[in-house]
GUMAR-355172 format. One record per residue (C-alpha): x, y, z; residue in one letter. Coordinates in Angstrom, 2 decimals. Layout:
GUMAR-355172
<site><xx>X</xx><yy>Y</yy><zz>Z</zz><keti>A</keti></site>
...
end
This chain:
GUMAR-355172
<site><xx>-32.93</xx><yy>-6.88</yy><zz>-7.17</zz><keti>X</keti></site>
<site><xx>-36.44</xx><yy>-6.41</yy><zz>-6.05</zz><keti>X</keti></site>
<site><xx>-39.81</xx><yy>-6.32</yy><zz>-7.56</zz><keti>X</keti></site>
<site><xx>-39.92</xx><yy>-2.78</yy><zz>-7.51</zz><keti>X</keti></site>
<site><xx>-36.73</xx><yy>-3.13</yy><zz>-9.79</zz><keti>X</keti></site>
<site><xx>-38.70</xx><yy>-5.03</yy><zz>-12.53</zz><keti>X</keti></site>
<site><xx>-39.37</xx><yy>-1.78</yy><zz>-14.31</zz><keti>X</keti></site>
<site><xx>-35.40</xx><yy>-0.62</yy><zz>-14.33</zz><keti>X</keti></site>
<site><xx>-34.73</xx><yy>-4.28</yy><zz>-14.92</zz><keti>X</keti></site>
<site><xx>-36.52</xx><yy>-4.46</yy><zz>-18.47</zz><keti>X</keti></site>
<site><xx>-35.61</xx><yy>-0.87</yy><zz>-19.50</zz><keti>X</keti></site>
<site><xx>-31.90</xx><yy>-2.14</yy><zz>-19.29</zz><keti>X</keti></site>
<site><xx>-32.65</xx><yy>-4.99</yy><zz>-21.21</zz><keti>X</keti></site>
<site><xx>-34.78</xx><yy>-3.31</yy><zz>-24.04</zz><keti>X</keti></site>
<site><xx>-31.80</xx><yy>-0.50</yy><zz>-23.42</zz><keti>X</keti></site>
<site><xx>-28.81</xx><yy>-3.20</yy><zz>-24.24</zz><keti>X</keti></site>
<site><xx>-30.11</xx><yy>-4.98</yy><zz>-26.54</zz><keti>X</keti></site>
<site><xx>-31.64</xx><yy>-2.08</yy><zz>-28.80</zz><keti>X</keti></site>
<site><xx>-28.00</xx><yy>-0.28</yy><zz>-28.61</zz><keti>X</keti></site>
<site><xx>-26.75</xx><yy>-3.65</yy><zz>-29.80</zz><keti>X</keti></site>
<site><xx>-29.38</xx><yy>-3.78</yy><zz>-32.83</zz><keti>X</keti></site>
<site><xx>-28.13</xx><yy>0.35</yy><zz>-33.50</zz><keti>X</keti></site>
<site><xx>-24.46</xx><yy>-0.35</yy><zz>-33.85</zz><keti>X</keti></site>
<site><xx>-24.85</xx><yy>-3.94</yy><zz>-35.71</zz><keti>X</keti></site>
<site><xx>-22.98</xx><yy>-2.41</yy><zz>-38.71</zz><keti>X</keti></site>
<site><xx>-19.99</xx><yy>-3.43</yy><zz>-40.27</zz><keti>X</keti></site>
<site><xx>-19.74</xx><yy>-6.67</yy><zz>-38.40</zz><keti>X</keti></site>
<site><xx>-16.71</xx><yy>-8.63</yy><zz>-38.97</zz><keti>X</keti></site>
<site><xx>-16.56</xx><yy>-12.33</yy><zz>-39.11</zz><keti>X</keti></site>
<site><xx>-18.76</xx><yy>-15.01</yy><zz>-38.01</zz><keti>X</keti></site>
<site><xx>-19.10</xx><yy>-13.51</yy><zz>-34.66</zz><keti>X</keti></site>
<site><xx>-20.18</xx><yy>-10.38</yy><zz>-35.77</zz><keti>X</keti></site>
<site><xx>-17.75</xx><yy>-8.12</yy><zz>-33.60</zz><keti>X</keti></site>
<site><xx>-18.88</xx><yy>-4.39</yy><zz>-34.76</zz><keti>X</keti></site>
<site><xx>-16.31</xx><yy>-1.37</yy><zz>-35.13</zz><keti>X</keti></site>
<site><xx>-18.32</xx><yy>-0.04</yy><zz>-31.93</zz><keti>X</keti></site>
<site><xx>-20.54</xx><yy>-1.72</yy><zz>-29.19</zz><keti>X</keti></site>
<site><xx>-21.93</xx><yy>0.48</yy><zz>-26.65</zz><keti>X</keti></site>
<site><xx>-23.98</xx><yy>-2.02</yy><zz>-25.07</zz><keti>X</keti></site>
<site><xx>-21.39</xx><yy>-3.68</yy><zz>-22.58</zz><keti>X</keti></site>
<site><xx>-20.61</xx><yy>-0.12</yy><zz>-21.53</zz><keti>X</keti></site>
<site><xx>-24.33</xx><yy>0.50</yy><zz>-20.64</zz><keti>X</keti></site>
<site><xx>-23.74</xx><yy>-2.66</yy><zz>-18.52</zz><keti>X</keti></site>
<site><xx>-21.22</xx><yy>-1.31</yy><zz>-16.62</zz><keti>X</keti></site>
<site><xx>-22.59</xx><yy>1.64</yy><zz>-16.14</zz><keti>X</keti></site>
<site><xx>-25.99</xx><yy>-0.79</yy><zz>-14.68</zz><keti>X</keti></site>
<site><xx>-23.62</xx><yy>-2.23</yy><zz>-12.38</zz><keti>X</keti></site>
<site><xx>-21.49</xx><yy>0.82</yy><zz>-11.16</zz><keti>X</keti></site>
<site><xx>-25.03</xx><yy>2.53</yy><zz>-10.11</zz><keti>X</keti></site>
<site><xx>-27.08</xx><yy>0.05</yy><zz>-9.04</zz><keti>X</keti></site>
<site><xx>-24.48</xx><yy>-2.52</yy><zz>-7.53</zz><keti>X</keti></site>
<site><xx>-23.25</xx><yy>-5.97</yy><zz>-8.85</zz><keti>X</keti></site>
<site><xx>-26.24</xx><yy>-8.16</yy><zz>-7.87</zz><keti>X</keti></site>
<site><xx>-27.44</xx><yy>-6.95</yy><zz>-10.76</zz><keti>X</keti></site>
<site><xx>-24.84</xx><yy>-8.67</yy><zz>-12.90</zz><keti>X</keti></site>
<site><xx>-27.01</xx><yy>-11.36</yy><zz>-13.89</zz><keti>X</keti></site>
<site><xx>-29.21</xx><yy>-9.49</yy><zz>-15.62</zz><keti>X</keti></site>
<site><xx>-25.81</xx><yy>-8.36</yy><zz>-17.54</zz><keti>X</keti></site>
<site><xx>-25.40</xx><yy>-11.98</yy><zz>-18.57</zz><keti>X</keti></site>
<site><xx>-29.53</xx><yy>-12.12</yy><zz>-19.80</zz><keti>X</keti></site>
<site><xx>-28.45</xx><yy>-9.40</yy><zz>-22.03</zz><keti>X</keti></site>
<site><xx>-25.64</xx><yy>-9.89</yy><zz>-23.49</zz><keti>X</keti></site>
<site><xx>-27.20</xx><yy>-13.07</yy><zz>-23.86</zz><keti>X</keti></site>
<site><xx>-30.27</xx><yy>-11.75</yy><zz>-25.65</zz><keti>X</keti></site>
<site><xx>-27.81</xx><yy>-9.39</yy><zz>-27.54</zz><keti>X</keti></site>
<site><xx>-26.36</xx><yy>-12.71</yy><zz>-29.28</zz><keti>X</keti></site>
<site><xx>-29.95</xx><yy>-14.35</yy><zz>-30.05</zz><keti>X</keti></site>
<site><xx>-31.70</xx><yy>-11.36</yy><zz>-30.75</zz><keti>X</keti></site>
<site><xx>-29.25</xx><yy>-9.30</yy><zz>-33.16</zz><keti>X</keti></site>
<site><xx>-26.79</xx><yy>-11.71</yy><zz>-34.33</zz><keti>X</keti></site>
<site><xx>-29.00</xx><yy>-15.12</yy><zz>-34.20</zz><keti>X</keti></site>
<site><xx>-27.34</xx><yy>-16.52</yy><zz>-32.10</zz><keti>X</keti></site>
<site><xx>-23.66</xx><yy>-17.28</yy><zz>-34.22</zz><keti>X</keti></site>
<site><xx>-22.86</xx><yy>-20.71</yy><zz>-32.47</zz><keti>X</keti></site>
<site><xx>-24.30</xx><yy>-23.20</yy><zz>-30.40</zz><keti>X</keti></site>
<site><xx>-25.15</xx><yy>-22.94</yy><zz>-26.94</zz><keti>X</keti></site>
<site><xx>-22.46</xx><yy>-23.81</yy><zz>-25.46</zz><keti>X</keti></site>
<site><xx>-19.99</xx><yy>-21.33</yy><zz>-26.68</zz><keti>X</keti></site>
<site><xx>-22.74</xx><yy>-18.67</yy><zz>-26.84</zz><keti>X</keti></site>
<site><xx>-23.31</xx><yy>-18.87</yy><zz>-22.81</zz><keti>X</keti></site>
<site><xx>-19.70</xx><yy>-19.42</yy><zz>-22.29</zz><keti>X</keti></site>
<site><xx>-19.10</xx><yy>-15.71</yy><zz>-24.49</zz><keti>X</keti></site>
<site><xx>-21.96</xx><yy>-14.11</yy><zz>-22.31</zz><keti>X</keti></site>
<site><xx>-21.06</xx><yy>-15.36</yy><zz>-18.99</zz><keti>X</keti></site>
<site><xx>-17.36</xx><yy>-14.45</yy><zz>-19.61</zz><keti>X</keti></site>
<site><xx>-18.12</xx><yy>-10.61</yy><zz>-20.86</zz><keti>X</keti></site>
<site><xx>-20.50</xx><yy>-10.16</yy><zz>-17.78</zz><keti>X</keti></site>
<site><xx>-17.96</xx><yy>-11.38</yy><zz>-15.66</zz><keti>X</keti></site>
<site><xx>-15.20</xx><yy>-9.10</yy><zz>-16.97</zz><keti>X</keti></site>
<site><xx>-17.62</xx><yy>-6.04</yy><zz>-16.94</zz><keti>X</keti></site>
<site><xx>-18.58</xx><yy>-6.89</yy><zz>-12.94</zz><keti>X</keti></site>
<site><xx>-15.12</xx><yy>-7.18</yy><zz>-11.74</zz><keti>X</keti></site>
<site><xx>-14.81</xx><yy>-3.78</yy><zz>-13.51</zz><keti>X</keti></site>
<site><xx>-17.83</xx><yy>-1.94</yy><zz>-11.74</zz><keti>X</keti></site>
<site><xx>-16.18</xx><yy>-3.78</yy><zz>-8.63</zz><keti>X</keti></site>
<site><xx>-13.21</xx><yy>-1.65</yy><zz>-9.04</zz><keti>X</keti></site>
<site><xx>-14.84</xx><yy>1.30</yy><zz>-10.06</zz><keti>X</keti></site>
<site><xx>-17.84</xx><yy>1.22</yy><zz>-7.06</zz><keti>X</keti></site>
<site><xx>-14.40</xx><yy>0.73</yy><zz>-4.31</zz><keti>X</keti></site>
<site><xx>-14.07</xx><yy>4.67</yy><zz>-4.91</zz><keti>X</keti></site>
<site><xx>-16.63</xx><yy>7.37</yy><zz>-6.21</zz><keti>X</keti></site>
<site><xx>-15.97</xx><yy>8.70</yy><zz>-9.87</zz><keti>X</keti></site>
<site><xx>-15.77</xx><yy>12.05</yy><zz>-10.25</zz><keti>X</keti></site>
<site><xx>-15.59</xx><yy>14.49</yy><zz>-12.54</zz><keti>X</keti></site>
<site><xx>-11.90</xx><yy>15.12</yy><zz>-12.02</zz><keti>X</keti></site>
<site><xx>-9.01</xx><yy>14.15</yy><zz>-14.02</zz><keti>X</keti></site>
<site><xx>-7.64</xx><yy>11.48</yy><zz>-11.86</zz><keti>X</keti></site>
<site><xx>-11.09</xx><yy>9.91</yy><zz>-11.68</zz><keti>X</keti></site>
<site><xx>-11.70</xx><yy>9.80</yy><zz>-15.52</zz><keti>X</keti></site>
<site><xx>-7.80</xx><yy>8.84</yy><zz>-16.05</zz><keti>X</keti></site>
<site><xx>-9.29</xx><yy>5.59</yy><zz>-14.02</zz><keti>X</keti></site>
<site><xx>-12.49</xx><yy>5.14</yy><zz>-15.40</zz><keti>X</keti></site>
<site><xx>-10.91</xx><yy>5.27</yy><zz>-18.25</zz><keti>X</keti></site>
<site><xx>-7.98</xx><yy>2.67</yy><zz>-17.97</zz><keti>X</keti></site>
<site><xx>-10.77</xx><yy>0.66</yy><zz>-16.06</zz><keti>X</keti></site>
<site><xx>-13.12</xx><yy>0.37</yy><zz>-19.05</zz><keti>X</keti></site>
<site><xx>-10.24</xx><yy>-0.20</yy><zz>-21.97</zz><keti>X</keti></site>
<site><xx>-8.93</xx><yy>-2.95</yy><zz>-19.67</zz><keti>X</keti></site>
<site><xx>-12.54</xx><yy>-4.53</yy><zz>-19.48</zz><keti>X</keti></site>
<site><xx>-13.01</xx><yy>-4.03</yy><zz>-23.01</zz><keti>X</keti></site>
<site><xx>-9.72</xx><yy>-6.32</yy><zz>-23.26</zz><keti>X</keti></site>
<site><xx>-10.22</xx><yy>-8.47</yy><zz>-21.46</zz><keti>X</keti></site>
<site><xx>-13.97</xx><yy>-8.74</yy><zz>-22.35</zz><keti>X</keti></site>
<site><xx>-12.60</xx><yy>-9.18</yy><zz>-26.15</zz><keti>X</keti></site>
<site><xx>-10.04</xx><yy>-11.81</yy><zz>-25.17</zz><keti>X</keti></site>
<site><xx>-12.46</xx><yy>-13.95</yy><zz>-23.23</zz><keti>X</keti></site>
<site><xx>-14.73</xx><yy>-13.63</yy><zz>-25.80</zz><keti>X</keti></site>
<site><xx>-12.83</xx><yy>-14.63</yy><zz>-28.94</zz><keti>X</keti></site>
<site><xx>-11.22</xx><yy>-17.46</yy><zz>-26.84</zz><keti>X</keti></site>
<site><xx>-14.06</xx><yy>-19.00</yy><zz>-26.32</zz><keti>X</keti></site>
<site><xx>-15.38</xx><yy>-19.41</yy><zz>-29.80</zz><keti>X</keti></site>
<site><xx>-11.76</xx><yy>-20.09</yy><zz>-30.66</zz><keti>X</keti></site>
<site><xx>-11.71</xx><yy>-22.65</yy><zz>-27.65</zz><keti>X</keti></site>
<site><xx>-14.59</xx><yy>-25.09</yy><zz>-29.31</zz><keti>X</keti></site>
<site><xx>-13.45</xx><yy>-24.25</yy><zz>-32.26</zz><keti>X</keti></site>
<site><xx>-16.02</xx><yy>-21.96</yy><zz>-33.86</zz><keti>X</keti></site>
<site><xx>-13.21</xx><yy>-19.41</yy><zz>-34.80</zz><keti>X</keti></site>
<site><xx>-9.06</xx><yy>-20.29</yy><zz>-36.47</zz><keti>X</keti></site>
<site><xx>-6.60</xx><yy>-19.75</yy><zz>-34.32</zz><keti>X</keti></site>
<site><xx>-5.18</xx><yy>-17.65</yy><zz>-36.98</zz><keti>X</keti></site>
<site><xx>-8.11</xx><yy>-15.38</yy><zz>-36.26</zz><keti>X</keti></site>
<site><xx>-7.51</xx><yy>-15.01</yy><zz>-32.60</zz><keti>X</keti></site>
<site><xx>-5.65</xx><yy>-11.80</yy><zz>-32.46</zz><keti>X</keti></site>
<site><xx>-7.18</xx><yy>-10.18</yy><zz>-35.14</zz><keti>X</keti></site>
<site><xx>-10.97</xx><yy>-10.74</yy><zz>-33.41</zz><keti>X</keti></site>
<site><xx>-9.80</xx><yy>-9.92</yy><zz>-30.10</zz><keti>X</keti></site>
<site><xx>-8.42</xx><yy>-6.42</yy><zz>-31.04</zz><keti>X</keti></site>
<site><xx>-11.61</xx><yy>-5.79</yy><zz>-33.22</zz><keti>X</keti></site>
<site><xx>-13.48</xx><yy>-6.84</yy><zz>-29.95</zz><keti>X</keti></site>
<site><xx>-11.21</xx><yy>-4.55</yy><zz>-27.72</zz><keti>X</keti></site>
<site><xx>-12.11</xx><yy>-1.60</yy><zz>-30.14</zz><keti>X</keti></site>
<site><xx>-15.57</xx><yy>-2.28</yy><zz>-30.74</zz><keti>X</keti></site>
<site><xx>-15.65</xx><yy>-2.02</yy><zz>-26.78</zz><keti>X</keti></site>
<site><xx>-13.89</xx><yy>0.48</yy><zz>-25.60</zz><keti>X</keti></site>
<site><xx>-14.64</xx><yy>3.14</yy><zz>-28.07</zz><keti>X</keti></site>
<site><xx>-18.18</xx><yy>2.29</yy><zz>-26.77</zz><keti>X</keti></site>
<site><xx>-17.29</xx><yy>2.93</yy><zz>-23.28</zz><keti>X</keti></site>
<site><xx>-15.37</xx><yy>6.31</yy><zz>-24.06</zz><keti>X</keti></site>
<site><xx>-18.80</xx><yy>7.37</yy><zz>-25.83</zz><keti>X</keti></site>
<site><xx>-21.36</xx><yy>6.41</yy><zz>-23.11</zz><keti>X</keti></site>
<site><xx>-20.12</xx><yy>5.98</yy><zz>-19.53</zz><keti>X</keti></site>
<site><xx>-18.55</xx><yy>9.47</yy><zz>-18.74</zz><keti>X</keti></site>
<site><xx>-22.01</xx><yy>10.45</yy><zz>-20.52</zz><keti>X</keti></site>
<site><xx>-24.55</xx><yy>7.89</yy><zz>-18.05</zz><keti>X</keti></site>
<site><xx>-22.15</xx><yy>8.75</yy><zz>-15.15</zz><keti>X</keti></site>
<site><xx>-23.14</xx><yy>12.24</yy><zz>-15.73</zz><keti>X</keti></site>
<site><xx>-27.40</xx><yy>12.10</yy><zz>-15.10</zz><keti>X</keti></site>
<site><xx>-28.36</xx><yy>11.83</yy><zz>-11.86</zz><keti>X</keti></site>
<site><xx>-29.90</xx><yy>8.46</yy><zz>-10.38</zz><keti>X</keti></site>
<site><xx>-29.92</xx><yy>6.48</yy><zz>-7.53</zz><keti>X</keti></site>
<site><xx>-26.88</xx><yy>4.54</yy><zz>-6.70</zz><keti>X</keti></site>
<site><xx>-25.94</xx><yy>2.59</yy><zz>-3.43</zz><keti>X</keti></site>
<site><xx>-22.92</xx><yy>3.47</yy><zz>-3.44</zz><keti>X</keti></site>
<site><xx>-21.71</xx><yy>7.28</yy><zz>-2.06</zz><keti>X</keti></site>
<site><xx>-22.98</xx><yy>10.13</yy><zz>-3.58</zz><keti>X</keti></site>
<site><xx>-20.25</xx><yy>11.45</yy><zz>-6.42</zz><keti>X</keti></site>
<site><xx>-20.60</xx><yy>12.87</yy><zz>-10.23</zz><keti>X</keti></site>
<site><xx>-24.14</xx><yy>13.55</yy><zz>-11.20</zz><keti>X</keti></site>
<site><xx>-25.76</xx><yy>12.24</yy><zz>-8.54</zz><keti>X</keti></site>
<site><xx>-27.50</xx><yy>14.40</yy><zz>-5.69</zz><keti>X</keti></site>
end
């Protein structure tokens, strides 16, 4: 990332974080996991385009997600752990997904597809474990969180990637759906 990427750079962030704010309803638990989260997808999306050095500024948002719309629920700790973990998850998802264009044909959406619910997954599973990991969330809790994580995610990622994928931008990566 560049300085002349300081503009893109903060439009992302007011971007995440504002979709965060939007679908903060109907939060469940202490960790206020919502029924749907578009924001991670809007990540990936970020990092399928523009290329995974740009996953740090993933982590500055997710991490602004959890201070600026839900107050930040734990301490530190846990909270960086939670927003270095679902930044992680969603880059070694845009790696897979930047190894071949995505097009608009079925095979390619069948993988973005399977790509994103598996990041949402796993994304919800590292997430959950480590708030149940210093003990911020029961055990008993574990499964229950995770899946409302998983859904929250992925039926944000049917909803806006195919849709992001689909305007044109620049992308260093070769030229495939929506892009000229």
């Amino acid at each position: 990332m560049t300085a002349r990427d300081l503009p893109m750079a903060a439009i992302f962030l007011a971007a995440y974080v504002g979709l965060d704010w939007l679908s903060f309803f109907h939060a469940w638990g202490a960790l206020g996991i919502t029924p749907w989260n578009p924001s991670p997808a809007l990540g990936l999306v970020l990092l399928m385009r523009r290329g995974l050095g740009w996953a740090p500024l993933l982590f500055v948002a997710q991490l602004g997600a959890e201070l600026l719309v839900r107050g930040l629920p734990a301490p530190w700790p846990a909270t960086l752990g939670a927003a270095l973990a679902v930044a992680a998850v969603y880059a070694g998802a845009a790696a897979v997904l930047r190894a071949r264009p995505i097009g608009p044909r079925v095979p390619d959406l069948l993988r973005l597809f399977v790509v994103a619910a598996g990041a949402a997954a796993l994304a919800g599973l590292a997430y959950v474990a480590v708030f149940t990991l210093a003990g911020l969330l029961p055990a008993g809790e574990f499964g229950q969180a995770a899946l409302r994580y998983w859904i929250g995610d992925g039926s944000g990622s049917v909803g806006v990637v195919p849709l992001a994928l689909a305007v044109p931008g620049r992308a260093e990566r070769p030229a495939a759906w929506g892009e000229a």
